[in-house]
N, C-alpha and C positions, 0 to 999 in steps of 0.2 A: 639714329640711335640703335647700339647694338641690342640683342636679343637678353643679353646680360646686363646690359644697363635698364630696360625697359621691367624686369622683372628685379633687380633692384629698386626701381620708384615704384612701380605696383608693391612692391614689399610695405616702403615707408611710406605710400600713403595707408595702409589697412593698419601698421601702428601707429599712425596719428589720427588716425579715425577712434579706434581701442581707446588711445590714452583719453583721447578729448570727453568720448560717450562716459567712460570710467570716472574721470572729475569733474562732470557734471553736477550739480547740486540739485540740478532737476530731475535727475535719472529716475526718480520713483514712477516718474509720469510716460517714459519711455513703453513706450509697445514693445513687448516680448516678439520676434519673429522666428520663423525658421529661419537654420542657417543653410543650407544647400543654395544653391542657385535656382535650379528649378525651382523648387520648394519653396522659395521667397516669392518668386515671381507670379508663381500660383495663389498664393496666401495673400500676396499684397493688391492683386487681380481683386480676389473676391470682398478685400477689405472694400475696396475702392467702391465698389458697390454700396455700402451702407454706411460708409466713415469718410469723414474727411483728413487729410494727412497737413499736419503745419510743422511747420519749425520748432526747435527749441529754445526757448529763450533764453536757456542756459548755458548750451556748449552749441549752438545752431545748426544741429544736424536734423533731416526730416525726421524723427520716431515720435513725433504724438499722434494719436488719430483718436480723434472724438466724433461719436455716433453723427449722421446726418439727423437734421429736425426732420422731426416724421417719419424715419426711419423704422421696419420694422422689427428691428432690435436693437431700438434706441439704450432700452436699459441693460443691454446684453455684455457680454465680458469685452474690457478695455484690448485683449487681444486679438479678438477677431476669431478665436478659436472655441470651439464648441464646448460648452461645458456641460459636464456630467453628475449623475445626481448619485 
């Protein structure tokens, strides 16, 4: 596969990822993340720690994470990101 073909299908799979997440009917329940790479991978690190991550039932992409049992910020924000008062 050329260099040009390769980054054509990395194109159409990240809009069929986009369209699929966007007509989701479950999207309310999606986990906000950062977009960067690093930044994801950092975030979804520290999710990992206290959340467990499932599928969608809607459009079947990983973005739900719901708190671990016994977690110490079981009742804490669904995105993992700190919140402020």
């Amino acid at each position: 596969m050329t260099g040009i073909n390769q980054i054509d299908g990395l194109i159409d799979a990240v809009e069929f990822r986009l369209n699929r997440q966007e007509s989701c009917p479950n999207a309310a329940n999606h986990a906000e993340s950062p977009g960067g790479y690093v930044q994801w991978h950092e975030w979804a690190a520290a999710m990992k720690k206290t959340h467990d991550q499932s599928q969608c039932p809607g459009c079947g992409l990983w973005l739900i994470w719901t708190p671990k049992k016994g977690s110490a910020t079981g009742g804490g924000s669904s995105n993992g990101l700190a919140q402020t008062k």
